[in-house]
PDB file of N, CA, C and O in Angstrom:
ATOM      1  N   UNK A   1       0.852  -1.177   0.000  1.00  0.00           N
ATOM      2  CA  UNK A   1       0.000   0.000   0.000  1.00  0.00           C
ATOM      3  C   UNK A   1       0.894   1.234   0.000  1.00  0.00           C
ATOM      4  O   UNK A   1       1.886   1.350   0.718  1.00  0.00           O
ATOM      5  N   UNK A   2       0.589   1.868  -0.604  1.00  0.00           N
ATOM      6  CA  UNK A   2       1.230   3.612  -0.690  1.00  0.00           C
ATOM      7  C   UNK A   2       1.294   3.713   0.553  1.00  0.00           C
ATOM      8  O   UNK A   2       0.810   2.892   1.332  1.00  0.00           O
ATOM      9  N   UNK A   3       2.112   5.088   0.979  1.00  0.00           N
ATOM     10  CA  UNK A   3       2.521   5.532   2.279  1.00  0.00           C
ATOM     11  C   UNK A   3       1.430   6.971   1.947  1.00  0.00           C
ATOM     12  O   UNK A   3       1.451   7.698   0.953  1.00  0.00           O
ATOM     13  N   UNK A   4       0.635   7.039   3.007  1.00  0.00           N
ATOM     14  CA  UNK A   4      -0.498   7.792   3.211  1.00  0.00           C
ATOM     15  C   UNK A   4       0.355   9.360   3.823  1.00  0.00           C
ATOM     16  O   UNK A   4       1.213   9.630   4.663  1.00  0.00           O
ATOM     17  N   UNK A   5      -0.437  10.060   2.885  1.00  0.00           N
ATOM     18  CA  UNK A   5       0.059  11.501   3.052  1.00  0.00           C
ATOM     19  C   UNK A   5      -1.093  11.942   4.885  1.00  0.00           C
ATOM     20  O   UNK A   5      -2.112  11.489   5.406  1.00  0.00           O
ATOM     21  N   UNK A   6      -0.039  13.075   5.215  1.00  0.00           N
ATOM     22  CA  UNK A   6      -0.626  12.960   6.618  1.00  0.00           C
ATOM     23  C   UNK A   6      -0.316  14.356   7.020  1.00  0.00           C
ATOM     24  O   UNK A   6       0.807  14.820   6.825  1.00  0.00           O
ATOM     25  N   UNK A   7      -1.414  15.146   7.657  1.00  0.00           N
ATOM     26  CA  UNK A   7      -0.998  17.042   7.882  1.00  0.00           C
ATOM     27  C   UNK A   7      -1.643  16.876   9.125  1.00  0.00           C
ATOM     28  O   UNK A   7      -2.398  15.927   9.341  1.00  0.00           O
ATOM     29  N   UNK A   8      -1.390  17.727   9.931  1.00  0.00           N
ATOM     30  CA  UNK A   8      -1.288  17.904  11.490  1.00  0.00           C
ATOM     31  C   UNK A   8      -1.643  19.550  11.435  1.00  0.00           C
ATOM     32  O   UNK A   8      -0.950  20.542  11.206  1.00  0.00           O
ATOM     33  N   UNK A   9      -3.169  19.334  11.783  1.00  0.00           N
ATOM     34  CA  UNK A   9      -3.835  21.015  11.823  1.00  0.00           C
ATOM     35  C   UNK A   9      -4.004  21.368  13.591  1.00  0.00           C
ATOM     36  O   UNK A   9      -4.420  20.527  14.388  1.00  0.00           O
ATOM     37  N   UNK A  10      -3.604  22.724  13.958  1.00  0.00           N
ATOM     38  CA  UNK A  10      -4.244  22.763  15.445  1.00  0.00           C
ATOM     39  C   UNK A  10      -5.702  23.233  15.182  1.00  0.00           C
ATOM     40  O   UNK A  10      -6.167  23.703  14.143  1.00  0.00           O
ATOM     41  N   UNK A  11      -6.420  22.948  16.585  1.00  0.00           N
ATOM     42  CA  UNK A  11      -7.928  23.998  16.540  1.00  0.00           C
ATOM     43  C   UNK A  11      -7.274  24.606  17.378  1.00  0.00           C
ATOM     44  O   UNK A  11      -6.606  24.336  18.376  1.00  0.00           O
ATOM     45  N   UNK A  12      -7.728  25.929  16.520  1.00  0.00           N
ATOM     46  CA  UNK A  12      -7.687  27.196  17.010  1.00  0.00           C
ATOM     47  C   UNK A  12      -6.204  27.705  17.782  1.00  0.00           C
ATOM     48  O   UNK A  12      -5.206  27.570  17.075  1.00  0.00           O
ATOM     49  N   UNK A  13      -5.974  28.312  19.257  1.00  0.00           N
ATOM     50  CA  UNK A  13      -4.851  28.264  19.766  1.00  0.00           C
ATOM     51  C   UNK A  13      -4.465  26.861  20.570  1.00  0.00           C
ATOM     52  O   UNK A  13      -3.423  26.756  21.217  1.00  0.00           O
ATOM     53  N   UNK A  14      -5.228  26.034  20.472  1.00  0.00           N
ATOM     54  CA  UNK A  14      -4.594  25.433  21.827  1.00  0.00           C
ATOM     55  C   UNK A  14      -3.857  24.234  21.006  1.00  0.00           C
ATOM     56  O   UNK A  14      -4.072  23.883  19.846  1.00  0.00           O
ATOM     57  N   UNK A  15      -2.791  23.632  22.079  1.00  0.00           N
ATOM     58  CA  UNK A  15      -1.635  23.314  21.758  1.00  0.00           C
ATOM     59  C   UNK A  15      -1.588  22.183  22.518  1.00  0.00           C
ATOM     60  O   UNK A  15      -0.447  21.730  22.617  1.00  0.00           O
ATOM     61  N   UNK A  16      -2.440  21.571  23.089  1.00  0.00           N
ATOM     62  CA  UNK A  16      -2.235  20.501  23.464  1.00  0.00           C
ATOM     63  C   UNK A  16      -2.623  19.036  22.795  1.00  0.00           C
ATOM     64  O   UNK A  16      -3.446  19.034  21.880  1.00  0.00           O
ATOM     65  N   UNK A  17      -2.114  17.954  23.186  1.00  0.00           N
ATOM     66  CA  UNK A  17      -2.156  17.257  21.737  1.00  0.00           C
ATOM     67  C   UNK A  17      -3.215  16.414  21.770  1.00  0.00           C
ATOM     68  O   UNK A  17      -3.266  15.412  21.057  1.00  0.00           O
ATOM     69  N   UNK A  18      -4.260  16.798  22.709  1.00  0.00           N
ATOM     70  CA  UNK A  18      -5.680  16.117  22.586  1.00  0.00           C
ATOM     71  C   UNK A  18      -6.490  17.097  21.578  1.00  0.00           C
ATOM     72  O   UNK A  18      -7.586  16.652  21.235  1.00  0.00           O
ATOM     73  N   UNK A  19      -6.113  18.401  21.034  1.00  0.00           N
ATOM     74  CA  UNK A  19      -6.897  18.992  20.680  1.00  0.00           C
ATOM     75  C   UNK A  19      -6.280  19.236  19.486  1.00  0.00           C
ATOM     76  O   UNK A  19      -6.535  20.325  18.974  1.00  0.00           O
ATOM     77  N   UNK A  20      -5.199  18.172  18.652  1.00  0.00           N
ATOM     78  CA  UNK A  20      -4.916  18.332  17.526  1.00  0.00           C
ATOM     79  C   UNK A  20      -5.611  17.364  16.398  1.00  0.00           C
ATOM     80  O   UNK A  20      -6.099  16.284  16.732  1.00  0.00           O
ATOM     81  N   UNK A  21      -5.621  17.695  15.422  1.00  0.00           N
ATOM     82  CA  UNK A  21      -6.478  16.572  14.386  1.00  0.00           C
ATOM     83  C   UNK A  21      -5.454  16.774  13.025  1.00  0.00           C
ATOM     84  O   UNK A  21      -4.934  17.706  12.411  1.00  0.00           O
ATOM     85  N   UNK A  22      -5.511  15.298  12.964  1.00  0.00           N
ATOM     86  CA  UNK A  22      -4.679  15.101  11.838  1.00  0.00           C
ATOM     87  C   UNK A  22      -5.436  14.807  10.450  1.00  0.00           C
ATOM     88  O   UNK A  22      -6.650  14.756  10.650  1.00  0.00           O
ATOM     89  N   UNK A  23      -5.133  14.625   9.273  1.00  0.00           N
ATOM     90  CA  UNK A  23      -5.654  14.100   8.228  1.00  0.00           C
ATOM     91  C   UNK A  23      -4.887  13.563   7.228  1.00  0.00           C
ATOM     92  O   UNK A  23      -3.675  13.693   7.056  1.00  0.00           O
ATOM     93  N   UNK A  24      -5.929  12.762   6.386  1.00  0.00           N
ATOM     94  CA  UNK A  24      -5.067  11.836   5.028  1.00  0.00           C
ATOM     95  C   UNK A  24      -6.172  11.158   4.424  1.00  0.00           C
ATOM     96  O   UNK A  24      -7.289  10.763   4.760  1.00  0.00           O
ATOM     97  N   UNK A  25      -5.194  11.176   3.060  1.00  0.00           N
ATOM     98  CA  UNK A  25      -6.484  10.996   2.331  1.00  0.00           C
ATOM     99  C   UNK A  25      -7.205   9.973   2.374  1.00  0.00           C
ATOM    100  O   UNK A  25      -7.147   8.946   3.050  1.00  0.00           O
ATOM    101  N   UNK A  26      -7.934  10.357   1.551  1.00  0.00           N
ATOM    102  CA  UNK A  26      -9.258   8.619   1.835  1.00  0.00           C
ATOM    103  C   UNK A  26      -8.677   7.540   1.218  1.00  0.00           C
ATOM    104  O   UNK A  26      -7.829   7.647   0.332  1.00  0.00           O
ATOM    105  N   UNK A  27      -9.187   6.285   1.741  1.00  0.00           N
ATOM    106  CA  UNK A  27      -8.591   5.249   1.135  1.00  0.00           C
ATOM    107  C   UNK A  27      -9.737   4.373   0.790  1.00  0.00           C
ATOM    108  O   UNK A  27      -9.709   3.145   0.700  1.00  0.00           O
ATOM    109  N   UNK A  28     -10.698   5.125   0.620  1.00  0.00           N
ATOM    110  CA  UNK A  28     -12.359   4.379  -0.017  1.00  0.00           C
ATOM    111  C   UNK A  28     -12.801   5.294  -0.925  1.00  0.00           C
ATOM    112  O   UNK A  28     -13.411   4.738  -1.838  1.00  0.00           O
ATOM    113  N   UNK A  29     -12.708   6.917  -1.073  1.00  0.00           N
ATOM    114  CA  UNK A  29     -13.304   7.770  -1.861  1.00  0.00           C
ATOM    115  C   UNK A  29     -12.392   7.714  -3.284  1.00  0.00           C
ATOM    116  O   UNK A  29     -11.187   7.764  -3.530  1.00  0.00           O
ATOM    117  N   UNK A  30     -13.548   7.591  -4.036  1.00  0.00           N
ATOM    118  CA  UNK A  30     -13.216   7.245  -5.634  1.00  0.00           C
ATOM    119  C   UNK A  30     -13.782   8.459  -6.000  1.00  0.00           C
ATOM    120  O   UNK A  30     -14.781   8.945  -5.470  1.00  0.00           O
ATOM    121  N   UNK A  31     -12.801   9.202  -7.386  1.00  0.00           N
ATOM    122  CA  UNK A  31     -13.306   9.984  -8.046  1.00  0.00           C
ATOM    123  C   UNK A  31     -12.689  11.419  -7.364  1.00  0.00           C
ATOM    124  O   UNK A  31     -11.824  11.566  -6.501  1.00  0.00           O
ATOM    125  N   UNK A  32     -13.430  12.326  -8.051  1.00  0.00           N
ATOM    126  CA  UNK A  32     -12.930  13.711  -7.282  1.00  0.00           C
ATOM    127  C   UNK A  32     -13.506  13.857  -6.194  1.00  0.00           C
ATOM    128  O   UNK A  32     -14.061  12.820  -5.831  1.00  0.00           O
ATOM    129  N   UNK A  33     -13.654  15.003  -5.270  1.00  0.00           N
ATOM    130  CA  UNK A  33     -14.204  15.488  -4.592  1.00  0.00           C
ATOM    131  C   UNK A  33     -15.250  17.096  -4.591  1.00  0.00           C
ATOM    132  O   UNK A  33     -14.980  18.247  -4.249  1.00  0.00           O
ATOM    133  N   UNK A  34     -16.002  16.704  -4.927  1.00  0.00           N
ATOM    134  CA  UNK A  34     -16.834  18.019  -5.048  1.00  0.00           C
ATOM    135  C   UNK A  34     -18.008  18.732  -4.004  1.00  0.00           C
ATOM    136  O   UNK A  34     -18.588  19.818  -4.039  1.00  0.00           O
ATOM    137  N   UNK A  35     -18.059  17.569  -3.063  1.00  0.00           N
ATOM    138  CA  UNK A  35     -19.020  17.643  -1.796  1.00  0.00           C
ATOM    139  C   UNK A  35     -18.456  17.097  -0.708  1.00  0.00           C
ATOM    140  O   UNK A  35     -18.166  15.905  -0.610  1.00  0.00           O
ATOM    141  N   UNK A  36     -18.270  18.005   0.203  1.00  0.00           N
ATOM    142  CA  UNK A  36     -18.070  17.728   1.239  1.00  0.00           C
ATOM    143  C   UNK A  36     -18.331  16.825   2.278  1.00  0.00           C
ATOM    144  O   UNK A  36     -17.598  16.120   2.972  1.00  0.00           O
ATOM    145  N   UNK A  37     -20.094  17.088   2.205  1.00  0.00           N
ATOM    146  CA  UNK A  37     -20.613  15.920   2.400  1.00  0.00           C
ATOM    147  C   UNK A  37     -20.109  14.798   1.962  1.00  0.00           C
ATOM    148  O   UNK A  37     -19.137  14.492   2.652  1.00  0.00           O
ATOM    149  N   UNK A  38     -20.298  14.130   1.226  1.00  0.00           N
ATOM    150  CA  UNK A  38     -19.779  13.124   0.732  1.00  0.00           C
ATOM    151  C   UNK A  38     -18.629  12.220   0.800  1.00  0.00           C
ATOM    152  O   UNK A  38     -18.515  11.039   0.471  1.00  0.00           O
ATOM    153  N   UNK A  39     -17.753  13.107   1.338  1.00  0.00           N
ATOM    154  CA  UNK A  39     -16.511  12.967   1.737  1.00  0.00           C
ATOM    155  C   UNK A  39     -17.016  12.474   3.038  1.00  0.00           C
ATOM    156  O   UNK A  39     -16.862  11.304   3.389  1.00  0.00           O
ATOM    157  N   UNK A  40     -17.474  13.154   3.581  1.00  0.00           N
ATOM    158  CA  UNK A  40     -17.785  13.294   5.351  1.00  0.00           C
ATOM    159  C   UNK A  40     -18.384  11.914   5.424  1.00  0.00           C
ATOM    160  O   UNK A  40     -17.793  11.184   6.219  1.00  0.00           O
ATOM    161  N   UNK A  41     -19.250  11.453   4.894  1.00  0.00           N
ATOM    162  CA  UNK A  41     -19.511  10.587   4.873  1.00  0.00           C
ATOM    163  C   UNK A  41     -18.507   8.945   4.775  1.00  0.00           C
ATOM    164  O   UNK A  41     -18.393   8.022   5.582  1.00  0.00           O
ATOM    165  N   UNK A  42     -18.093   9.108   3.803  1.00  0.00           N
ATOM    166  CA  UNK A  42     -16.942   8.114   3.712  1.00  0.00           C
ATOM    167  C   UNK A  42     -15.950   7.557   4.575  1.00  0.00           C
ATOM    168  O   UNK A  42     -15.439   6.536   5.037  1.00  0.00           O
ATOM    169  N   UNK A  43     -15.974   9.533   4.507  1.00  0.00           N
ATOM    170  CA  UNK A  43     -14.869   8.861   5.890  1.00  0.00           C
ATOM    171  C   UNK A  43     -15.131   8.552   7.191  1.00  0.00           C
ATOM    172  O   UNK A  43     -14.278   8.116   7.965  1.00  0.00           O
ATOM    173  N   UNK A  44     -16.325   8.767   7.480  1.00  0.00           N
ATOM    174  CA  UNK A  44     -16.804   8.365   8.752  1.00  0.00           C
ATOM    175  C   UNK A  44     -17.123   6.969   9.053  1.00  0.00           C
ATOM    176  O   UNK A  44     -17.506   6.556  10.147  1.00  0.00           O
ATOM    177  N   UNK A  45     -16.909   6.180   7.850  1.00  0.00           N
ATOM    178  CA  UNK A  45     -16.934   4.631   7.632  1.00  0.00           C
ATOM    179  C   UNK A  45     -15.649   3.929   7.883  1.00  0.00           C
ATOM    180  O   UNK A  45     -15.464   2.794   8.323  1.00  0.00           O
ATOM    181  N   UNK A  46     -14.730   4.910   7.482  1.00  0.00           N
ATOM    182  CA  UNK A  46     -13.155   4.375   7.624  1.00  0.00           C
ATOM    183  C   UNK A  46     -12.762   4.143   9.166  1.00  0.00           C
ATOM    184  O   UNK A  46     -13.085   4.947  10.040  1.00  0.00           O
ATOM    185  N   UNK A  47     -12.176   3.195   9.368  1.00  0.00           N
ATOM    186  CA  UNK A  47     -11.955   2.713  11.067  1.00  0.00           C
ATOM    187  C   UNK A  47     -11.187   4.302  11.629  1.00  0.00           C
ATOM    188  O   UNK A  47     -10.372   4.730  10.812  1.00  0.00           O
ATOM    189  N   UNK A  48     -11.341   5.042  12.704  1.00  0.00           N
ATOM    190  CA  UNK A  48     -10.686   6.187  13.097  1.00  0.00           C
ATOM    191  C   UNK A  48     -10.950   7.085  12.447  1.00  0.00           C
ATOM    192  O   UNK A  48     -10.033   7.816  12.820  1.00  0.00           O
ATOM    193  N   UNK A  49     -11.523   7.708  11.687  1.00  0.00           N
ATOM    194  CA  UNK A  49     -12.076   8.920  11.308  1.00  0.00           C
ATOM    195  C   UNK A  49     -13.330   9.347  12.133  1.00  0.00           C
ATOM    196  O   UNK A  49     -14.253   8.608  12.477  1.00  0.00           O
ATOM    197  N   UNK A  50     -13.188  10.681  12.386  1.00  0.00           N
ATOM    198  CA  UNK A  50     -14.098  11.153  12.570  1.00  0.00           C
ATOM    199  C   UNK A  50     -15.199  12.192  11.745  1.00  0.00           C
ATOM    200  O   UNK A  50     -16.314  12.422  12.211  1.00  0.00           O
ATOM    201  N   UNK A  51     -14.742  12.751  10.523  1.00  0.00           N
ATOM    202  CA  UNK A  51     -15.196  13.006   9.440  1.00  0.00           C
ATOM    203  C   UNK A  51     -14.428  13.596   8.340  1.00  0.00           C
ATOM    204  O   UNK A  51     -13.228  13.381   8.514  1.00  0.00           O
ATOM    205  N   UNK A  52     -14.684  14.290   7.224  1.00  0.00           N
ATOM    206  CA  UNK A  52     -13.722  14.746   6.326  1.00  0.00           C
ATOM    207  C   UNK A  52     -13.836  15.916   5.270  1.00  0.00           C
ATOM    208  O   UNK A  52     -14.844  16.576   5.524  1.00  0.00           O
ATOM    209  N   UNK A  53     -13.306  16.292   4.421  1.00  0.00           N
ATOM    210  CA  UNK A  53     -13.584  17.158   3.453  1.00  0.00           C
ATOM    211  C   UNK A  53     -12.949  17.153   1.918  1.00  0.00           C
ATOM    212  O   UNK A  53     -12.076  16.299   1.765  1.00  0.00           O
ATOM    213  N   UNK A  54     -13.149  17.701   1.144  1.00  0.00           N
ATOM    214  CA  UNK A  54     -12.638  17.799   0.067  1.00  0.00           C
ATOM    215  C   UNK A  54     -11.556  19.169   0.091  1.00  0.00           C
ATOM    216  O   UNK A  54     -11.721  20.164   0.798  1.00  0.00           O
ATOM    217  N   UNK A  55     -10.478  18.953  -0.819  1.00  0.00           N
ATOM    218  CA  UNK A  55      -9.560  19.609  -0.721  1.00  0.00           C
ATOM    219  C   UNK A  55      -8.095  19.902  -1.637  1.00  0.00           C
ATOM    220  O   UNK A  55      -7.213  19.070  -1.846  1.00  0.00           O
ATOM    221  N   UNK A  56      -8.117  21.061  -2.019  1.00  0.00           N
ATOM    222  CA  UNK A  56      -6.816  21.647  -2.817  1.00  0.00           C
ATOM    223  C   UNK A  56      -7.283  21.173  -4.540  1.00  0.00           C
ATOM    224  O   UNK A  56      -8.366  20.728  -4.918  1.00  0.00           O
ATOM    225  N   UNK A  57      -6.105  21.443  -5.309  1.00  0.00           N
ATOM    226  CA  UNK A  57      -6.888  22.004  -6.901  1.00  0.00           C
ATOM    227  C   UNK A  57      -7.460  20.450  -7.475  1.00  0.00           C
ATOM    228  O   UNK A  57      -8.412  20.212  -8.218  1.00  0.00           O
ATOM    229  N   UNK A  58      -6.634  19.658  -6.921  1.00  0.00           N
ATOM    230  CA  UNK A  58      -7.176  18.030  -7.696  1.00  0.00           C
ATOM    231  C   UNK A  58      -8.246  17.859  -6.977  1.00  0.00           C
ATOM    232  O   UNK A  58      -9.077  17.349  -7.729  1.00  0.00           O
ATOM    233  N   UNK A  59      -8.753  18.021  -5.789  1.00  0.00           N
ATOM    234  CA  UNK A  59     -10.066  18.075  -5.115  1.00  0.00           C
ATOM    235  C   UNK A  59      -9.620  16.597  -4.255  1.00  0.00           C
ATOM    236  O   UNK A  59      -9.273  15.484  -4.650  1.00  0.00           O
ATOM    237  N   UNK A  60      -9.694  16.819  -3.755  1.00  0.00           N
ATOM    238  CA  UNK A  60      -9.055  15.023  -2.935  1.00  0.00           C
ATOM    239  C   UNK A  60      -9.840  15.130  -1.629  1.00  0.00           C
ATOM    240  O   UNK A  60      -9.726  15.931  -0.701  1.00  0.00           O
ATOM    241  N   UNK A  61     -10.611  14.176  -1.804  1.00  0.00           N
ATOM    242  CA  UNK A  61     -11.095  13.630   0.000  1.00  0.00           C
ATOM    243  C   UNK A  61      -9.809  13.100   1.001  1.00  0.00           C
ATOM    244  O   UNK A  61      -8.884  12.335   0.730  1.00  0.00           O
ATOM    245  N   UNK A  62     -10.171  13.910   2.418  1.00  0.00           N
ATOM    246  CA  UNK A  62      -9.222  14.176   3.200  1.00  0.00           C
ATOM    247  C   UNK A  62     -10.133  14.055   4.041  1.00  0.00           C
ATOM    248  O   UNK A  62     -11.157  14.733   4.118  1.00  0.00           O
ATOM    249  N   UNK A  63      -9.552  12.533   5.211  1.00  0.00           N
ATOM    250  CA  UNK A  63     -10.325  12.395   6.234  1.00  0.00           C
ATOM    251  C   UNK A  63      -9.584  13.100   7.596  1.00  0.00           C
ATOM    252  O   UNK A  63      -8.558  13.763   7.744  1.00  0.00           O
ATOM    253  N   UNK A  64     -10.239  12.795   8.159  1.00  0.00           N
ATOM    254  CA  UNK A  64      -9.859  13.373   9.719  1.00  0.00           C
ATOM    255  C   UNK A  64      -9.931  12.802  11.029  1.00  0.00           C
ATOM    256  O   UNK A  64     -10.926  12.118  11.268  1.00  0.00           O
ATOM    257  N   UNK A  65      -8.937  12.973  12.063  1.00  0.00           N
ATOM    258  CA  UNK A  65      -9.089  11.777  13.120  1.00  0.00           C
ATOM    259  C   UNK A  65      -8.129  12.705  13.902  1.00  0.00           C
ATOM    260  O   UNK A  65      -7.292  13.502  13.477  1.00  0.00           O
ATOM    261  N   UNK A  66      -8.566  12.305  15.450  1.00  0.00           N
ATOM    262  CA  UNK A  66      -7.247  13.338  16.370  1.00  0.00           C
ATOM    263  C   UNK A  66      -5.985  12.512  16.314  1.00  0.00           C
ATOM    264  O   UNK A  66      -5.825  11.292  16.358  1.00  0.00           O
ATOM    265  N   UNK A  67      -5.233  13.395  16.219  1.00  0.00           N
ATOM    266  CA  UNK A  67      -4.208  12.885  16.582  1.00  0.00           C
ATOM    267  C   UNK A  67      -3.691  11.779  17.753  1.00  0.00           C
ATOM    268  O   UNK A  67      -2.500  11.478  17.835  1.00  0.00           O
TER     269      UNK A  67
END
């Protein structure tokens, strides 16, 4: 399997590492991404996600999970 791309966003100011969320892309979403929803959805099927979005010029579903 490919080595899964992976970004480390804070919320907001805080800095502690319960309140960081990471992401990468989907590894079930086919096709582009044009709804968010949709994404959100997907990835909320994937083991450890907690939901997701579409994202940047190729449009790529990008799930999400805390760190």
């Amino acid at each position: 399997m490919a080595e899964e791309e992976h970004k480390e966003i804070e919320i907001g100011t805080m800095a502690e590492e319960e309140h960081k969320i990471c992401e990468s892309k989907s590894g079930k979403f086919k096709g582009m991404c044009f709804l968010d929803a949709n994404c959100d959805s997907i990835c909320k099927a994937e083991p450890g996600s907690t939901g997701g979005h579409c994202h940047g010029i190729f449009r790529i579903c990008y799930c999400t999970k805390p760190c």
